[in-house]
C-alpha positions as CSV (number, residue, x, y, z in Angstrom):
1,X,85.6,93.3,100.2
2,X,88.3,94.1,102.2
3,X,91.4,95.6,100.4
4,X,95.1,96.5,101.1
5,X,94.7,100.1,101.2
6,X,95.0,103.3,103.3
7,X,92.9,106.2,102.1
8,X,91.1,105.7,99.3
9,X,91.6,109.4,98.4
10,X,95.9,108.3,98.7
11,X,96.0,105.5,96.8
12,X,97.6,106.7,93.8
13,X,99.9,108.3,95.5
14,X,101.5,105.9,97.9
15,X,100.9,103.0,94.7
16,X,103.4,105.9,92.5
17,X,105.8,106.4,95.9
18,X,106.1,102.5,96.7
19,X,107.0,101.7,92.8
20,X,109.7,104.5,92.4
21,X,111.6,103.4,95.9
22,X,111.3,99.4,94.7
23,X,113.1,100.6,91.2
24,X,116.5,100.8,92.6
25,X,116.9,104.2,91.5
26,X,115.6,104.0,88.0
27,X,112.4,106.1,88.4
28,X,111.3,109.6,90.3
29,X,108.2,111.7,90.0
30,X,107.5,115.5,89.4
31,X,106.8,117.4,92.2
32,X,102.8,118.2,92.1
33,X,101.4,116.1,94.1
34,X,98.2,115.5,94.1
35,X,96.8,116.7,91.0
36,X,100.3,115.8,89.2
37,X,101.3,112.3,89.2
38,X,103.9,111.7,86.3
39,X,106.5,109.0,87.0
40,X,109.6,109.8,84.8
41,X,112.8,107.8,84.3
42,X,115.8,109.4,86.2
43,X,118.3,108.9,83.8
44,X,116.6,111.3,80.9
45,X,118.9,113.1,79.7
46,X,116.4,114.4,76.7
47,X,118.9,113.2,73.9
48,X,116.3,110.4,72.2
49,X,112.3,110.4,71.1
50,X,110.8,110.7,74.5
51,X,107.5,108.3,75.2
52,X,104.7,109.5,77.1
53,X,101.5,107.2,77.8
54,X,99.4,107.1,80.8
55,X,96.1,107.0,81.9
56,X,93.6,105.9,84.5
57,X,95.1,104.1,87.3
58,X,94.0,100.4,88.7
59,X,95.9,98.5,85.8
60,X,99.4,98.3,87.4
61,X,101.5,97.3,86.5
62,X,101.1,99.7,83.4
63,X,101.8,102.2,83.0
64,X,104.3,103.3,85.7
65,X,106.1,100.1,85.8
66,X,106.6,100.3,82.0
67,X,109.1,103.3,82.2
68,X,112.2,102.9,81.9
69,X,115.4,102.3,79.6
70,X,113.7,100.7,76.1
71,X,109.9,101.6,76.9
72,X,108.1,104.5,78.1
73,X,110.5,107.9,79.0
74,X,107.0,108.9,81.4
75,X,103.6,108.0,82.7
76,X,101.1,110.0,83.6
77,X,98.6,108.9,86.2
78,X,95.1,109.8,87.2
79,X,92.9,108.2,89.8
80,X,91.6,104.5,89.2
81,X,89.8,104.3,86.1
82,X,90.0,108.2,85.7
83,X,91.7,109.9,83.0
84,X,94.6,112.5,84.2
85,X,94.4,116.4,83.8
86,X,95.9,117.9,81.1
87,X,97.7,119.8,83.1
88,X,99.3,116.8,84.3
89,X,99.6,115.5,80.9
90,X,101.6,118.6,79.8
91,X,104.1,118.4,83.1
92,X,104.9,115.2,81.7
93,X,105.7,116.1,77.9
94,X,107.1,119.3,79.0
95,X,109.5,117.2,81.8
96,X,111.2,115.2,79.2
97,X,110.7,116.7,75.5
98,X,113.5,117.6,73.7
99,X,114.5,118.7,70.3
100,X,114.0,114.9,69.1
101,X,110.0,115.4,70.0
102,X,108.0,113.1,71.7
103,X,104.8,110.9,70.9
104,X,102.2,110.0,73.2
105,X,100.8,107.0,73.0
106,X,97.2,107.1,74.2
107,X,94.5,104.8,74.8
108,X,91.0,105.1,73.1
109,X,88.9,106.4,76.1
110,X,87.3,109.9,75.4
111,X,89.0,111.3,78.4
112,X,92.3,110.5,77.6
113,X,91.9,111.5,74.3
114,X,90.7,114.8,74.9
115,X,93.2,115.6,77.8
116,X,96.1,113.9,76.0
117,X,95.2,115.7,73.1
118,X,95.0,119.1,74.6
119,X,98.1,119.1,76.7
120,X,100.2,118.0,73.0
121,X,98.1,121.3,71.3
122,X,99.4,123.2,74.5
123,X,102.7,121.4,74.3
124,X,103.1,122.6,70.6
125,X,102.5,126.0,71.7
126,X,105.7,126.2,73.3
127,X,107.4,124.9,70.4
128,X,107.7,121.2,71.2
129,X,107.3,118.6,68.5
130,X,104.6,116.1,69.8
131,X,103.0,113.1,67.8
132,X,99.5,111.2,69.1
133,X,99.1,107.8,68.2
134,X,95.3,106.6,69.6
135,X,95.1,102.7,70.4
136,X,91.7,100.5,69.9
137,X,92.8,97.3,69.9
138,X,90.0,96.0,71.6
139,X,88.2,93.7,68.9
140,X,85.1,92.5,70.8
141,X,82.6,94.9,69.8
142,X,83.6,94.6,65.9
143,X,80.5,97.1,65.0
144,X,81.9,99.6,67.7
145,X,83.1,103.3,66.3
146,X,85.6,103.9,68.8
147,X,87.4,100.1,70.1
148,X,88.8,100.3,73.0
149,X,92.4,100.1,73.9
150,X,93.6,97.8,76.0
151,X,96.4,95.7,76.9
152,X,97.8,95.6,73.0
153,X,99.1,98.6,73.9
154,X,101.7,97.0,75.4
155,X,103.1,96.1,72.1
156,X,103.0,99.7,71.1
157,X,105.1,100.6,74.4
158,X,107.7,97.9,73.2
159,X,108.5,98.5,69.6
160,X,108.3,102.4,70.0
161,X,110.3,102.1,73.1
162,X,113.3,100.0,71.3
163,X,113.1,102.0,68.2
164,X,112.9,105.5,70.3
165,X,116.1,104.3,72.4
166,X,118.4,102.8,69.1
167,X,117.9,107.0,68.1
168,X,115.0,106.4,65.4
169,X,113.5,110.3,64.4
170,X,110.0,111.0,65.9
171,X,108.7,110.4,62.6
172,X,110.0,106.7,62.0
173,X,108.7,105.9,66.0
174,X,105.0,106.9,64.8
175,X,104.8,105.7,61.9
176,X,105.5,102.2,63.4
177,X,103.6,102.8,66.5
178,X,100.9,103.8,64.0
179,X,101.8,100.7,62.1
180,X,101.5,98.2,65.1
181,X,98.5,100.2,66.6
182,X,96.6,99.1,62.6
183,X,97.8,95.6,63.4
184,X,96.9,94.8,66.7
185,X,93.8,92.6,68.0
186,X,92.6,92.2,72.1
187,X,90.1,90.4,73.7
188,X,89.5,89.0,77.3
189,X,87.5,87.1,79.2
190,X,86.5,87.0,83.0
191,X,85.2,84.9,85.4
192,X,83.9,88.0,88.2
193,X,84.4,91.7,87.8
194,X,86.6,93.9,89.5
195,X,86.0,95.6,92.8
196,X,87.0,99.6,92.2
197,X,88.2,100.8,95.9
198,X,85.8,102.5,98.2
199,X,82.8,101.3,95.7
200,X,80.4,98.3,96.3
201,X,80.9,95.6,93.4
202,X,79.1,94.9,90.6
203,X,78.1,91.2,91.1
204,X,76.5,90.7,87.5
205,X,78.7,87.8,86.1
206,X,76.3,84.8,87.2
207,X,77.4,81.7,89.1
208,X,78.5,79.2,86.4
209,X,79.3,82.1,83.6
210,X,82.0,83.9,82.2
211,X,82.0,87.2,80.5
212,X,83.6,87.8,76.8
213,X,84.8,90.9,75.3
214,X,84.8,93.4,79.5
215,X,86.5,95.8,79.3
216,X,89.3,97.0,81.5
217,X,87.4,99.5,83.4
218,X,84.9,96.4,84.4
219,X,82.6,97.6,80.9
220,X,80.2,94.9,80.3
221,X,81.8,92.6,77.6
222,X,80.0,91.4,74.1
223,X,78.1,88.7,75.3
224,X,77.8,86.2,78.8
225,X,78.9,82.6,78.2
226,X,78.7,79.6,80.0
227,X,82.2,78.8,81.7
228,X,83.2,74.9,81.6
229,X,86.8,75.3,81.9
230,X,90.0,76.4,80.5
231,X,89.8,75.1,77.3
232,X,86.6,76.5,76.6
233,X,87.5,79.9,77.9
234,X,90.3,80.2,75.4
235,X,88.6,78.4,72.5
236,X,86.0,81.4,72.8
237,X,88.5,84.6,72.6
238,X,90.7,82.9,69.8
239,X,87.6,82.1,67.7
240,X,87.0,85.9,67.9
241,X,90.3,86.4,67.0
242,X,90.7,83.9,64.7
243,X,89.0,85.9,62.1
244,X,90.8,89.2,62.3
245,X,94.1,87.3,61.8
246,X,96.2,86.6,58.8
247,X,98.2,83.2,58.0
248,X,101.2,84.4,58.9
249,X,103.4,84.7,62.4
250,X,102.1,86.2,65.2
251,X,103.2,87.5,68.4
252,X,100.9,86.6,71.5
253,X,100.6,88.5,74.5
254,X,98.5,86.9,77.5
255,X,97.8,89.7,80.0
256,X,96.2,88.5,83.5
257,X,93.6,90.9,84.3
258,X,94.8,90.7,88.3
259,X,92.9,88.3,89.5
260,X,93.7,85.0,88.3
261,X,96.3,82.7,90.1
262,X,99.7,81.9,88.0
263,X,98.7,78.3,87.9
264,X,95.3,79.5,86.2
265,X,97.4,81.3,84.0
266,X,100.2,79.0,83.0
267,X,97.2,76.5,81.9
268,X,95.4,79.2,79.8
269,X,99.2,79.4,78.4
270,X,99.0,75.8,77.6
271,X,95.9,76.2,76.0
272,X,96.3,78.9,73.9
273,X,99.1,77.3,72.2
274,X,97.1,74.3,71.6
275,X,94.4,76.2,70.3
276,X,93.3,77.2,66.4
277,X,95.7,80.1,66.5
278,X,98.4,78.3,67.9
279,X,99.9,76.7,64.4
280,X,100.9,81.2,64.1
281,X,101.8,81.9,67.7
282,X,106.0,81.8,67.2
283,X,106.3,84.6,70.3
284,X,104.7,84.8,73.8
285,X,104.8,87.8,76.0
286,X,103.4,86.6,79.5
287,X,101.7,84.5,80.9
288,X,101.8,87.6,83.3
289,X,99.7,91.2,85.3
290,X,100.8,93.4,82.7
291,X,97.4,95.5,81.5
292,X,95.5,94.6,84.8
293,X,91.5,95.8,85.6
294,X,92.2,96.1,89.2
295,X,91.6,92.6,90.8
296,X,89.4,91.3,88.2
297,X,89.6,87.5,87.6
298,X,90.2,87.1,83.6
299,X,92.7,87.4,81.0
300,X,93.0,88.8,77.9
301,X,94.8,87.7,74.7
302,X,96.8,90.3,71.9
303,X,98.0,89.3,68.7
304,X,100.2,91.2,66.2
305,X,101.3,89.6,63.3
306,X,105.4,89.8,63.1
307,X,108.3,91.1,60.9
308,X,112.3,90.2,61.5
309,X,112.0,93.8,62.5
310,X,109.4,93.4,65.0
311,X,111.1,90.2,66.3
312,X,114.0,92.0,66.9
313,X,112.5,95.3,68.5
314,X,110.1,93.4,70.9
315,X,113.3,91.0,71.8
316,X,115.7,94.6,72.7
317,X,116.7,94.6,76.5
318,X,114.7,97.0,78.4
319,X,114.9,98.0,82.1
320,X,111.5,97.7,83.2
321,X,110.8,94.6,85.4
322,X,107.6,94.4,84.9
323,X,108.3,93.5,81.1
324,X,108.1,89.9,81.2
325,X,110.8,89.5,78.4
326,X,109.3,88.2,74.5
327,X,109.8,84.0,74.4
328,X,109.7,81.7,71.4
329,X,106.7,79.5,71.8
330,X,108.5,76.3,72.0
331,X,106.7,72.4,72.3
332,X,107.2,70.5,75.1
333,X,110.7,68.8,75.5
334,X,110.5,65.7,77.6
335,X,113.6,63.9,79.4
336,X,114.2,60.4,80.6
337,X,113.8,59.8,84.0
338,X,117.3,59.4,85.5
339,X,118.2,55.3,86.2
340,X,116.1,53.6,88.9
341,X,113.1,56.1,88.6
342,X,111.5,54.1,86.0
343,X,109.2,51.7,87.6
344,X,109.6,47.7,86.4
345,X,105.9,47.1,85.0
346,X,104.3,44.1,86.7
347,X,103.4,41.2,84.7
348,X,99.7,42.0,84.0
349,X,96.7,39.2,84.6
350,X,92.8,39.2,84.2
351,X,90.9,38.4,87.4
352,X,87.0,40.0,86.9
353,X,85.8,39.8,90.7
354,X,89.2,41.5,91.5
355,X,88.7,44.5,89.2
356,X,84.9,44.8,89.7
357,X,86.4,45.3,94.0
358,X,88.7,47.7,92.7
359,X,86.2,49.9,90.4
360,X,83.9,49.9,93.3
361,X,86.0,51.2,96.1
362,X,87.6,53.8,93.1
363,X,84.5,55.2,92.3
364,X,83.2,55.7,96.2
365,X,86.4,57.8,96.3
366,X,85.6,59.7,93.1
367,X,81.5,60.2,94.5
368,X,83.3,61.5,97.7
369,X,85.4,63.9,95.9
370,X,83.3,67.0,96.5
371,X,82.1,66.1,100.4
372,X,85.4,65.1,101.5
373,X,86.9,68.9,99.8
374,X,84.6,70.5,101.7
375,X,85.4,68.5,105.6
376,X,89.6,69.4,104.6
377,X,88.7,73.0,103.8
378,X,87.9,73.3,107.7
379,X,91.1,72.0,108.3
380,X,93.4,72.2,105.7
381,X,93.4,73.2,102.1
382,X,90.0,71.4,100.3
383,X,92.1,68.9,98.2
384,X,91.6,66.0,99.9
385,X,88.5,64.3,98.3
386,X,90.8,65.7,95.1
387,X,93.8,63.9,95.5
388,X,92.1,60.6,96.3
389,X,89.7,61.0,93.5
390,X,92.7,61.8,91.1
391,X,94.1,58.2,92.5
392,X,90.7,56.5,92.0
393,X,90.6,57.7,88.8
394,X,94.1,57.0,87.8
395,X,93.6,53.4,89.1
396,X,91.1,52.9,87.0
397,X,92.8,53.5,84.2
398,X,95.2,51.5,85.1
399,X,93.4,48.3,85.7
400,X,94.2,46.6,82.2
401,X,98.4,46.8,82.7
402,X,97.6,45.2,87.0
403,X,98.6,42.1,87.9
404,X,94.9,41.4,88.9
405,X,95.1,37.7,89.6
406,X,98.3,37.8,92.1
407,X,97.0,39.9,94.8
408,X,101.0,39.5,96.2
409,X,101.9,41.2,93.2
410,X,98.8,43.5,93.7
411,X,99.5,45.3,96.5
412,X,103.1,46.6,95.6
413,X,101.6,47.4,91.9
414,X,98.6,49.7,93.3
415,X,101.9,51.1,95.8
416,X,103.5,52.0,92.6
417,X,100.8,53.5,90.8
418,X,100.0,55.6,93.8
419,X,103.8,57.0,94.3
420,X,103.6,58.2,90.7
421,X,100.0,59.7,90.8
422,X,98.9,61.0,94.0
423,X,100.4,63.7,95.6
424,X,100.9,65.2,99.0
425,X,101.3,63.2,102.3
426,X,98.3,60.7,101.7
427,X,99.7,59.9,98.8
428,X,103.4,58.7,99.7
429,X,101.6,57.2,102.9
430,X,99.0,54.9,100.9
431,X,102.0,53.9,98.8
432,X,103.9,52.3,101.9
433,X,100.7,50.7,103.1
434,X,100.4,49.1,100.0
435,X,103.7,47.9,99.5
436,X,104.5,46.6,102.8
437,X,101.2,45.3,102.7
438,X,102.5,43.4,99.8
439,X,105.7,42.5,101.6
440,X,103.8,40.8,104.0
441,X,101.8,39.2,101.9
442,X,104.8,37.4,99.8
443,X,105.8,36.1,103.7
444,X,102.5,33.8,103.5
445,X,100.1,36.3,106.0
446,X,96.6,36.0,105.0
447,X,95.7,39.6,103.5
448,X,93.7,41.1,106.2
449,X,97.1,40.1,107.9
450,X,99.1,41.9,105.4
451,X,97.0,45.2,105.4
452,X,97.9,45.4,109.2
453,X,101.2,45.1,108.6
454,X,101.0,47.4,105.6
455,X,99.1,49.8,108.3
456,X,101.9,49.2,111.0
457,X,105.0,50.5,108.7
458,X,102.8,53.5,107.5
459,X,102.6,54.5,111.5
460,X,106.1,53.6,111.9
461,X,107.0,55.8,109.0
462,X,104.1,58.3,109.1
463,X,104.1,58.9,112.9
464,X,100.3,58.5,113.5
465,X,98.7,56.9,116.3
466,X,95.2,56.0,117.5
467,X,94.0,59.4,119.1
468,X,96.1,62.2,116.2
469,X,93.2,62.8,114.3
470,X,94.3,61.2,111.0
471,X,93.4,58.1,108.6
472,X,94.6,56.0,111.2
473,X,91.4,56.8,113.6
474,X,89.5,54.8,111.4
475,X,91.7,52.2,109.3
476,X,93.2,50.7,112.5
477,X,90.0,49.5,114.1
478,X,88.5,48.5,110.7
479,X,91.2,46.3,109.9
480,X,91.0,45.0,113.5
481,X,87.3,44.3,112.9
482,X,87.8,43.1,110.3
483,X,90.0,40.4,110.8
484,X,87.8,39.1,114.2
485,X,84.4,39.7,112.8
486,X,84.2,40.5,109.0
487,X,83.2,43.8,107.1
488,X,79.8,44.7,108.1
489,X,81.8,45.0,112.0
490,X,84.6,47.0,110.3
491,X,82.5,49.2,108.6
492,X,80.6,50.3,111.9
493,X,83.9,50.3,113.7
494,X,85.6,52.3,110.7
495,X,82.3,55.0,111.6
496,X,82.9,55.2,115.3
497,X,86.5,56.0,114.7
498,X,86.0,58.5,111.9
499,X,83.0,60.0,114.2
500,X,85.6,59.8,117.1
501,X,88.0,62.1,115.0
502,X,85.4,65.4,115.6
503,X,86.2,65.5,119.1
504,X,89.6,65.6,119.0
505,X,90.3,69.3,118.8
506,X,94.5,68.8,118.9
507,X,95.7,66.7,116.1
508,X,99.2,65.2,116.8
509,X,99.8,64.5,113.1
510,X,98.8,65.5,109.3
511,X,98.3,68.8,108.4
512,X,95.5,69.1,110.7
513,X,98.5,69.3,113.3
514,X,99.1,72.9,112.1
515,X,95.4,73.8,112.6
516,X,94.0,76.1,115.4
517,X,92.4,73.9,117.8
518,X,89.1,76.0,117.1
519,X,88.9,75.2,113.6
520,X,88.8,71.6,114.0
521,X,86.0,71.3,116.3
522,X,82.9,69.8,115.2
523,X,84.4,68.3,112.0
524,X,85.9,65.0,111.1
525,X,89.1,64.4,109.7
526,X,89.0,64.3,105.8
527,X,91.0,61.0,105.4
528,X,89.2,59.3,108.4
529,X,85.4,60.2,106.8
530,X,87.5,58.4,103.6
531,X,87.9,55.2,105.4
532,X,84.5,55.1,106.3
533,X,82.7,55.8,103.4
534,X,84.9,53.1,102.3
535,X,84.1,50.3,104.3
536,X,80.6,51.0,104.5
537,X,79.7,51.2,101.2
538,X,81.5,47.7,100.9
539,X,79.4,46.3,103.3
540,X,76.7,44.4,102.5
């Protein structure tokens, strides 16, 4: 796969350079380059309990973009998913020890262990005071000897890094980093696993699965699940963790692994406060990329259960950005809609025939959903068969509170449900047909009448003509049909014009409009195909 890089053999090194000139000054590196890569902060003056972590690179944001003012005083870096030197390790502890010490906060890998712990025995040997604390908050191998540390770290970072800058000795900073490192429970989840630079990937997450308990060097995980959805995804990590916790507050960090969207992770938010666990979640750190596996596509969850103290030593300012701040979990808070949003409800009224028409033509949308995706993706963005499904379905729900029997009344009610429910152009445009539609049908026009007329004010609004490549192509001569010859015409004359739609390689409206003439060649518009489908599977 394709990646953003130079030299694979540089890319620690221009990642370190392009962090330290985005901090505004806040960061520089020793000199070393490239077997030392320490990022310190450039304000040290050596006065406080210094902070040193590290560690492979590949799960930026941490660690460099931890240090700063209320966090880490220095990271060390080695290559991705490589433990540094110790001699690196040591440049960093000798760069911004002082009399107060320092303590190293170290995740459980054997190579950082065993360099980390060398370069403090060497560091001692000059005199320095230098504590360890080792992190394996990695719960999903509970049988393990040595759990893994992972992106509960992050918690370590925090407290030691408040309590380090308020002036607390080296000995009260470890024995609550030591404290929080006891307390701390991780596990993730993924979807795919990561692709390491200049490697080929490991493709063994099957279609249809998701991994629990990977680590963040892409180790393979506790066990392979299938994957339904969200809800299921986090049900899964907080059962696991539902059993190491106790009945008391907890703070929650959700860590995106690097290669989940922010939508994808603002819902696993959602859900993770709805879940099991959520009745103790009173803190969230995240949703955020804050202990990433490269560009792996998962998340991870941390608890750690919290004190007054804890509260108020997670909640210190710090200047790192890429701390995403510590935020009361609080429950939805809904407003009113401001005066003349809320829609007047139509009188509702039974009429079977009417609702059995409506089911139909919903659920030809909904069985379209996936085929009609796949026609926009050549075009647009593959959300068409989506957002008319989402309408279908919405309609259908909505079928009880419908003025059923006063098809007048109809027309603007099914315009009103759409304006609230389906999104994007389509949506606002299918809203005007069918309320001008039932405009014209309050005048006394017959309703094939109306639809044209509801048809006519979406062009005059919408722009489209015969010819543009839109919906248009094939509602126009199926309503024209329609009113001349009845459905089974409209339906052939609603193909044609959908058909017709493929040749047109310049569209004149809709997003296809933005497309490369290329692209569209060969495929028919999304909303046209909808139209036919429609009429045709109305047909008799």
């Amino acid at each position: 796969m394709a990646q953003f890089i130079n030299n694979k053999d540089a890319i620690v090194t221009e990642a370190i350079d392009g962090v330290i000139q985005a901090s505004g000054g806040q960061l520089a590196r020793l000199d070393g380059y490239p077997h030392i890569r320490v990022v310190v902060r450039a304000d040290w003056d050596k006065s406080r309990v210094a902070l040193v972590s590290g560690g492979g690179s590949g799960h930026e944001p941490a660690h460099a973009g931890f240090v700063g003012e209320g966090m880490l005083t220095a990271a060390v870096c080695g290559d991705v998913f490589a433990s540094p030197s110790v001699d690196a390790v040591l440049a960093g502890i000798l760069a911004v020890t002082g009399p107060a010490g320092c303590l190293l906060i170290v995740k459980n890998y054997t190579g950082d262990r065993l360099n980390f712990g060398l370069a403090a025995e060497r560091a001692r040997a000059f005199g320095l005071k230098v504590n360890m604390v080792i992190v394996d908050d990695d719960i999903a191998l509970p049988d393990l000897p040595q759990p893994r540390g992972v992106a509960g770290t992050l918690f370590v970072h925090k407290i030691a890094g408040a309590m380090a800058e308020s002036g607390a000795s080296l000995e009260d900073v470890t024995k609550v980093a030591e404290h929080v490192v006891k307390h701390t429970k991780s596990i993730g989840m993924s979807l795919d696993t990561c692709t390491v630079p200049g490697s080929p990937k490991e493709n063994r997450i099957g279609e249809g699965k998701a991994e629990l308990g990977l680590g963040i060097h892409g180790e393979a995980g506790v066990q392979q699940i299938d994957y339904h959805n969200a809800e299921q995804a986090i049900a899964a990590v907080t059962a696991k963790l539902a059993a190491t916790m106790e009945n008391k507050p907890h703070v929650v960090l959700l860590n995106n692994l690097g290669g989940a969207s922010v939508l994808e992770m603002a819902i696993l938010a959602n859900e993770l406060v709805k879940s099991p666990i959520g009745k103790n979640l009173k803190l969230m750190v995240g949703p955020a990329a804050l202990m990433t596996s490269l560009d792996m596509r998962g998340f991870s969850v941390s608890v750690y259960p919290l004190s007054a103290e804890d509260h108020a030593w997670l909640s210190a300012p710090c200047a790192p950005s890429a701390w995403p701040r510590c935020q009361t979990i609080q429950p939805v808070r809904v407003l009113d809609l401001p005066d003349g949003l809320r829609p007047i409800q139509p009188i509702p009224s039974e009429h079977r025939e009417t609702a059995a028409f409506l089911t139909k033509c919903c659920q030809i949308l909904i069985e379209a959903e996936s085929d009609l995706n796949a026609l926009d993706a050549k075009s647009g963005d593959g959300d068409t068969g989506s957002t008319l499904a989402g309408a279908a379905r919405a309609l259908i729900g909505a079928l009880d509170r419908l003025p059923l029997a006063d098809h007048t009344q109809l027309f603007r009610a099914i315009g009103q449900e759409l304006t609230q429910t389906m999104g994007g152009s389509s949506g606002v445009l299918l809203a005007i047909f069918f309320t001008a539609a039932g405009d014209a049908a309050s005048s006394g026009l017959s309703m094939v009448a109306a639809l044209k007329e509801g048809l006519a004010r979406m062009q005059r609004i919408g722009g489209a003509q015969l010819g543009d490549r839109t919906m248009v192509d094939a509602l126009k001569p199926a309503l024209d049909a329609l009113e001349a010859e009845g459905i089974a015409r409209a339906a052939v004359a609603a193909r044609h014009g959908a058909d017709h739609t493929a040749t047109i390689v310049r569209a004149k409206a809709g997003r296809a409009s933005y497309i490369n003439a290329a692209q569209l060649e060969g495929h028919v518009d999304p909303g046209a195909e909808a139209v036919a489908r429609l009429f045709e599977q109305l047909a008799p």
